[in-house]
C-alpha positions in Angstrom: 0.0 0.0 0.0 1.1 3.7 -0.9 1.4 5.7 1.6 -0.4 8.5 -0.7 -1.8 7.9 -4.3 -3.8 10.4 -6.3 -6.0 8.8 -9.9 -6.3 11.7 -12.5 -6.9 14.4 -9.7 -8.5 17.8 -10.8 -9.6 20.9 -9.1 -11.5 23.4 -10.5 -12.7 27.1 -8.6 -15.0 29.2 -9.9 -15.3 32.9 -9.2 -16.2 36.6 -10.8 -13.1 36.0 -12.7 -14.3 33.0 -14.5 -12.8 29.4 -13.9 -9.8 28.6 -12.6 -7.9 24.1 -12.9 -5.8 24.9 -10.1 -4.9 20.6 -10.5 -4.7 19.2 -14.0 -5.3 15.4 -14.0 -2.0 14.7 -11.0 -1.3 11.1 -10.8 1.2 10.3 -7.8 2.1 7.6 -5.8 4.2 8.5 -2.5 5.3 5.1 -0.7 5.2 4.4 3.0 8.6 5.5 4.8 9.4 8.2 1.9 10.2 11.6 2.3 9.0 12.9 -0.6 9.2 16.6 -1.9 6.8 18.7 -3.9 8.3 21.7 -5.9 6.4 24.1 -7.9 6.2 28.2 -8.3 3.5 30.2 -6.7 0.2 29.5 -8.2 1.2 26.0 -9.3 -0.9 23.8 -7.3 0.8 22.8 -4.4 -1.3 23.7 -1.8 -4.4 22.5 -3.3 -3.4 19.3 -3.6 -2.0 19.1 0.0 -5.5 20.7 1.2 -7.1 17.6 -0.8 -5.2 14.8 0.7 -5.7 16.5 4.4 -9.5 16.2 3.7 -10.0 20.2 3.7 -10.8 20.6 0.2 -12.9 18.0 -2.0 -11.7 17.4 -6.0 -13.4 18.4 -9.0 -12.9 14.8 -10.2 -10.4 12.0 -9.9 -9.5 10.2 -6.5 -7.3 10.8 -3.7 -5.9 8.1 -1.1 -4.0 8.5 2.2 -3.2 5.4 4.0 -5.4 3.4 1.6 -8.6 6.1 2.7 -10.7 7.9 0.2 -10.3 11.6 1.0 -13.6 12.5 -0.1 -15.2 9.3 1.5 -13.6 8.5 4.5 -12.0 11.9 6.4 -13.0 10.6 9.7 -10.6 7.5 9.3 -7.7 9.8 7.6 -7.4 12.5 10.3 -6.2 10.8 13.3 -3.2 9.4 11.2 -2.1 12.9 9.8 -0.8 16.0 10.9 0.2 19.3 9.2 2.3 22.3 9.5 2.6 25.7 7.7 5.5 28.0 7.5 4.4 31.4 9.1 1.3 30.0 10.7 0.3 31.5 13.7 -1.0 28.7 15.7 -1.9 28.4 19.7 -3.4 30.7 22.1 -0.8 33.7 22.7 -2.3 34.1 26.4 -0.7 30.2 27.0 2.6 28.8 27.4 4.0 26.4 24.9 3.5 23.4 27.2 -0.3 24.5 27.9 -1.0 24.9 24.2 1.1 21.6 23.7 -0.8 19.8 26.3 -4.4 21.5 25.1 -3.7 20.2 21.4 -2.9 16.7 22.8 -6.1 16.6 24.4 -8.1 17.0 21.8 -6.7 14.2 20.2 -7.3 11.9 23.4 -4.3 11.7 24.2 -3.5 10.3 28.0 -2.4 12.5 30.5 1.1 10.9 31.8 1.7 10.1 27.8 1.0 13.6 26.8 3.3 15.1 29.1 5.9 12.6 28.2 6.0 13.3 24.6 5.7 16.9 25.3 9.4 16.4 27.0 10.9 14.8 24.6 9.9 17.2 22.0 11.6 20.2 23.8 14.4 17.7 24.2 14.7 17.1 20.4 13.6 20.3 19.1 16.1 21.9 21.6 13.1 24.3 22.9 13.1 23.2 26.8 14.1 26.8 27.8 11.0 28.1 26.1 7.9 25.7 28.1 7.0 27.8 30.4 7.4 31.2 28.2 3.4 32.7 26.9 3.5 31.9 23.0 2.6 35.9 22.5 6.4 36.3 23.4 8.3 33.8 21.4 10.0 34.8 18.1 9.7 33.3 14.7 11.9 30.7 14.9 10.2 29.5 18.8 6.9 29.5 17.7 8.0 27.0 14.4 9.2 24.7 16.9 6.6 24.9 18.9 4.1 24.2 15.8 6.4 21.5 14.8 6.1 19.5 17.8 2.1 20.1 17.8 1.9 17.6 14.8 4.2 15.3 15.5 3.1 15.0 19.4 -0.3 12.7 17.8 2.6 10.6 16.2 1.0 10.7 12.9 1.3 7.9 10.3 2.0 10.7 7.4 3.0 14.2 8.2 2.5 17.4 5.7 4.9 20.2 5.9 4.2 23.4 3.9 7.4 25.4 3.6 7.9 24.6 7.5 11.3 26.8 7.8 10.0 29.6 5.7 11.2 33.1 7.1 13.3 31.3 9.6 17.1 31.4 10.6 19.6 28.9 9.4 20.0 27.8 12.5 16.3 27.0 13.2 15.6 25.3 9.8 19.0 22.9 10.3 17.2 21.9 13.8 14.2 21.3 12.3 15.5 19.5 9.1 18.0 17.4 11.3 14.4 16.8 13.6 12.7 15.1 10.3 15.4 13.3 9.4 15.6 11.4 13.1 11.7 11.0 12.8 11.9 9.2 9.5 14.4 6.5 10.2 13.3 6.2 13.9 10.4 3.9 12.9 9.1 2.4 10.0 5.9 3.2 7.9 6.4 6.8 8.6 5.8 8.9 5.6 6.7 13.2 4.7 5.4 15.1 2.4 7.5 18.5 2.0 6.8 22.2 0.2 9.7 24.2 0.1 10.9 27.1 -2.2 14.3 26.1 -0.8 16.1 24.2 -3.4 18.9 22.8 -0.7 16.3 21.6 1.2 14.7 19.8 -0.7 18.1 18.3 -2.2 19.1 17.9 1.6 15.9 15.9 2.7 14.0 14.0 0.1 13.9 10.9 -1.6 12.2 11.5 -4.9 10.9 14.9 -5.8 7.7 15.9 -8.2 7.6 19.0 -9.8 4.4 20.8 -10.6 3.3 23.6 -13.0 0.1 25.3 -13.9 -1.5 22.5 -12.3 0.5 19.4 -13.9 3.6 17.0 -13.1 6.2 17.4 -15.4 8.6 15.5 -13.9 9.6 12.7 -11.2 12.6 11.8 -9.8 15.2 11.4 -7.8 17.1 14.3 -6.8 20.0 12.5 -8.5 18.1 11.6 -11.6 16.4 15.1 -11.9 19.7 16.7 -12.3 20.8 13.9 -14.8 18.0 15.2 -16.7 20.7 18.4 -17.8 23.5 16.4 -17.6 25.4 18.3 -20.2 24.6 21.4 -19.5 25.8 24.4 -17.0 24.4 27.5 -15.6 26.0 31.3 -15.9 25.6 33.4 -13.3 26.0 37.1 -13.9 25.6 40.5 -12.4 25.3 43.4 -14.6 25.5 47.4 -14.5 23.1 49.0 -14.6 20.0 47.7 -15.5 19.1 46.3 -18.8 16.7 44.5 -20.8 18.0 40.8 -21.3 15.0 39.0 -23.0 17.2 38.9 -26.0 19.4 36.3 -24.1 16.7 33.5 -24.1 16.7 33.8 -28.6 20.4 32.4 -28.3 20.7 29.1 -29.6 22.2 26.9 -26.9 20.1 28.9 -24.2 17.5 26.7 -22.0 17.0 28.8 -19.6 16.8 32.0 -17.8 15.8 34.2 -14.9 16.6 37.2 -13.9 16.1 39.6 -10.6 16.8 43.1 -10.1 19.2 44.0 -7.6 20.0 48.0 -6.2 22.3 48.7 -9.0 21.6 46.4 -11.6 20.2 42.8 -12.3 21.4 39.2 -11.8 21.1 36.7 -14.2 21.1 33.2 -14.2 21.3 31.0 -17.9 21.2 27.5 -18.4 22.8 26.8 -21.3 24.8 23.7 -23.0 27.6 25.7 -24.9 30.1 27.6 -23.9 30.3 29.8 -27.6 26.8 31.4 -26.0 29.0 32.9 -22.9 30.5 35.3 -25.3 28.2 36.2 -26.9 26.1 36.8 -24.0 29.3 39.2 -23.0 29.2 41.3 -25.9 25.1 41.7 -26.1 25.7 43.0 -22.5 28.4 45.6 -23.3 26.7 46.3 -27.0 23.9 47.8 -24.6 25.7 50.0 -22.3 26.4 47.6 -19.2 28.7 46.3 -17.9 29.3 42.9 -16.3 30.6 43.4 -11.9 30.3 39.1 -11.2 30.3 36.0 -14.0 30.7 32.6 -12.7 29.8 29.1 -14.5 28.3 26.6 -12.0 27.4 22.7 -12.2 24.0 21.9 -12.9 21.5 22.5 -9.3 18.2 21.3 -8.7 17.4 24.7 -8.9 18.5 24.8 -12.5 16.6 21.7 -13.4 13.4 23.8 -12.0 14.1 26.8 -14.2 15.0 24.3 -17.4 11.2 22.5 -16.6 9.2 25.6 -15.7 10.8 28.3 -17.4 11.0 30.2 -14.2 12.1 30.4 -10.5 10.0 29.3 -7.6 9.4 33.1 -6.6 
């Protein structure tokens, strides 16, 4: 049995704009014990899905399973096995400490007193937030109140856990806790399952098994983090920084270009090509200075996941 399976999954919203497929017939199967990661820009159906397979949204069409449940048909059986957290989220009662909201949540789930408090220990233990129990969530910073939202879902000891960019915003510090945390909570015990958002490419290289990424609604592609970047085997990525600002669409119509994004910076704009000749980098050099710039940082790189992205989608995850 997969852990998570989807069958030709669509998701269609209506409103004053007209219709919107926010999921375009997704097939997926996630297996039990995989950490699996889910990539995709803004807009491209990430968090529909995941709000379809945590029973809060129902599909247009097609079938969803988690833990062999249908999502549409049997929420009731699904929800005690699952758990969720959101980057940013501003969960708990400010008013309570983190071991009071820790303790409330665990009661609704039924969990025993002398169990609750038990896991609630060796969260804080894990998580490295001991110091913080007794502090009012109203006072805790960013970082805090993730780990403090992290432990809520893993405290039920859920079957399959969804993260949603769960170390967005926060420090490196913080996110290494919290990735080293996952990790430990994966190969602890078997049958445990992840399903990971991130718009953080390292991340995801860092943590998962086999990554999908989604577009306008679609998987275009499945793989390993390993086989994904095999994908553009023989080709590189330039990065460059240009004075001052100029247009650069004209870089994309050059032959052995695949790829490219770009983002303004105070005093000019950085660019990043994928490309699988090296005859394009000079001509890329002299379009630049032909129109008045000039280039401050060029650098060729090894193909990233984060180049695979751009190559698939045609754009970066912002």
């Amino acid at each position: 049995m997969h852990a998570i399976e989807t069958e030709d999954l669509w998701r269609e919203f209506r409103g004053r704009d007209g219709r919107v497929i926010a999921l375009k017939g997704v097939n997926l199967k996630i297996r039990t014990g995989e950490l699996f990661g889910l990539l995709g820009p803004n807009g491209a159906g990430k968090t529909t899905l995941i709000r379809i397979l945590t029973t809060l949204l129902l599909p247009t069409r097609g079938r969803a399973y988690v833990l062999g449940y249908d999502t549409s048909r049997e929420e009731d059986k699904i929800r005690p096995l699952i758990n969720m957290v959101s980057g940013g989220e501003y969960s708990g009662y400010g008013l309570l400490t983190v071991k009071e909201n820790l303790w409330m949540f665990s009661q609704f789930y039924g969990i025993p007193g002398p169990e609750a408090k038990r896991r609630i220990e060796d969260l804080a233990d894990l998580l490295n937030f001991r110091d913080i129990l007794n502090k009012k969530v109203r006072t805790l910073s960013t970082g805090q109140r993730q780990k403090m939202n992290i432990a809520r879902a893993f405290m039920t000891e859920p079957k399959v856990v969804f993260l949603d960019e769960p170390t967005l915003g926060l420090d490196v510090e913080v996110a290494r806790e919290i990735r080293r945390f996952v990790r430990g909570w994966l190969s602890e015990r078997e049958g445990r399952t992840v399903l990971l958002t991130t718009h953080y490419m390292h991340e995801a290289e860092e943590l998962c098994d086999r990554i999908a990424i989604i577009n306008e609604g679609r998987i275009i592609a499945l793989d390993t983090p390993e086989n994904l970047k095999r994908m553009v085997k023989r080709e590189f990525s330039l990065h460059l920084r240009v004075e001052p600002e100029i247009g650069v669409e004209w870089i994309s119509s050059i032959e052995c270009v695949s790829g490219l994004t770009t983002k303004k910076t105070e005093t000019g704009t950085y660019i990043r090509v994928i490309m699988d000749c090296e005859e394009g980098i000079g001509e890329i050099v002299h379009g630049v200075m032909r129109r008045g710039a000039r280039i401050t940082y060029l650098n060729k790189e090894e193909i990233t996941l984060e180049d695979v992205f751009l190559k698939l989608t045609g754009r970066g995850l912002e």
